[in-house]
C-alpha positions as CSV (number, residue, x, y, z in Angstrom):
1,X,93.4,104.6,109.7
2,X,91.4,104.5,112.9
3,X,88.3,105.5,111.4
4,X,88.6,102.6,108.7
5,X,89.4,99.8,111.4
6,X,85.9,100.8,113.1
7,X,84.5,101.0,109.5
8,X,85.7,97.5,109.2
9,X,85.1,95.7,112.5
10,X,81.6,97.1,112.1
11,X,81.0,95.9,108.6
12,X,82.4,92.4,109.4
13,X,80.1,92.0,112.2
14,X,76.9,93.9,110.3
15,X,77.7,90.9,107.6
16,X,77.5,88.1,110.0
17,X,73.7,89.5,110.7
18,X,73.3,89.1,107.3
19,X,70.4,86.2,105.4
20,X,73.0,84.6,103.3
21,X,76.1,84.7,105.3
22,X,78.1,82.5,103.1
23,X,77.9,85.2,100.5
24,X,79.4,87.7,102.8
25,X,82.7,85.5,103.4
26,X,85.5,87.1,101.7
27,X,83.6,90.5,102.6
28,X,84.5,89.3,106.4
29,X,87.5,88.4,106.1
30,X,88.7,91.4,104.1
31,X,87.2,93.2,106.8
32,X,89.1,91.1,109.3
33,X,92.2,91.8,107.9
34,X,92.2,95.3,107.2
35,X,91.2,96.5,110.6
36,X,94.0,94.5,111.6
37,X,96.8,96.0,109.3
38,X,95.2,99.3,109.7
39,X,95.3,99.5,113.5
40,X,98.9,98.1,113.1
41,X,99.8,101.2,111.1
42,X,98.2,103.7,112.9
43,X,100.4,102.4,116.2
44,X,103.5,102.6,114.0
45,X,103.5,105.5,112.7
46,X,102.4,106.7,116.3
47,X,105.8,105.7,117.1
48,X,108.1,107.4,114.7
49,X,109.8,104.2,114.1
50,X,111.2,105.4,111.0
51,X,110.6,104.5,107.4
52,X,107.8,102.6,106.8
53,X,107.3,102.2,103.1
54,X,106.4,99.2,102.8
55,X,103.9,98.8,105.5
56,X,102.2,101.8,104.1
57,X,102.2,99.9,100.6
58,X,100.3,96.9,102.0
59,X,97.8,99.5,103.8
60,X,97.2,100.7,100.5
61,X,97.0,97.2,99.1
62,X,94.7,95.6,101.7
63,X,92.4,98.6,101.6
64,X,92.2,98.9,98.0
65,X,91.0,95.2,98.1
66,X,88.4,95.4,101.0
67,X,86.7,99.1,99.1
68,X,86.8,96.7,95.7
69,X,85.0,93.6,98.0
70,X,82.9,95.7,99.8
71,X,81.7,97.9,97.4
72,X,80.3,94.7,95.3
73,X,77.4,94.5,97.8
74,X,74.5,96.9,98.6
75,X,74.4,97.0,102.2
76,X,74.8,100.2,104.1
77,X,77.7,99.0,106.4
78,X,79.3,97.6,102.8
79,X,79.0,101.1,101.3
80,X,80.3,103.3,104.1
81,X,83.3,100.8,104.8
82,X,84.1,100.7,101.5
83,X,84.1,105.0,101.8
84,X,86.6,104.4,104.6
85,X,88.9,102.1,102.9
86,X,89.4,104.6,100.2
87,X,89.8,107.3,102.4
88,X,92.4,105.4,104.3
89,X,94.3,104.1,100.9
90,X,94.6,107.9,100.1
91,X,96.0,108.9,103.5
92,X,98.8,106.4,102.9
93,X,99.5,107.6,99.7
94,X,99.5,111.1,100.8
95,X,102.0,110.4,103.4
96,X,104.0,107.8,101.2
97,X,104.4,110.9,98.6
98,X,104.6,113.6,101.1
């Protein structure tokens, strides 16, 4: 979950280096959020807080739409945090059906 926050904190800034910037706005701000709910996650479960379903349903969610966003555009930083998303969407499934 870690690994796809960086993913996505580094693709969200790559894109605002971007020519056409307005063509990389939902691409930032799927970014945005998914670093966000990841991180959240990975300090929950850190805390064996108990069950977490549903916050490890939206993970899946919010990853599965920022690997769909970002792997619509060509860039390098697109394409490897679009690789993290779906890595992190499967770790959350994993543990949901573990």
């Amino acid at each position: 979950m870690n690994d796809c926050a960086n993913a996505c904190n580094h693709c969200a800034d790559a894109c605002l280096d971007e020519e056409n910037v307005a063509h990389m706005i939902a691409c930032i701000r799927n970014d945005r959020v998914c670093a966000e709910v990841c991180t959240s996650t990975a300090k929950i479960l850190s805390m064996y807080y108990g069950p977490i379903d549903e916050l490890l349903r939206f993970c899946v969610s919010v990853c599965t739409r920022c690997a769909e966003e970002c792997g619509q555009h060509e860039h390098e930083h697109c394409k490897a945090c679009a690789e993290a998303c779906t890595a992190c969407k499967e770790a959350c499934q994993k543990i949901l059906t573990g």
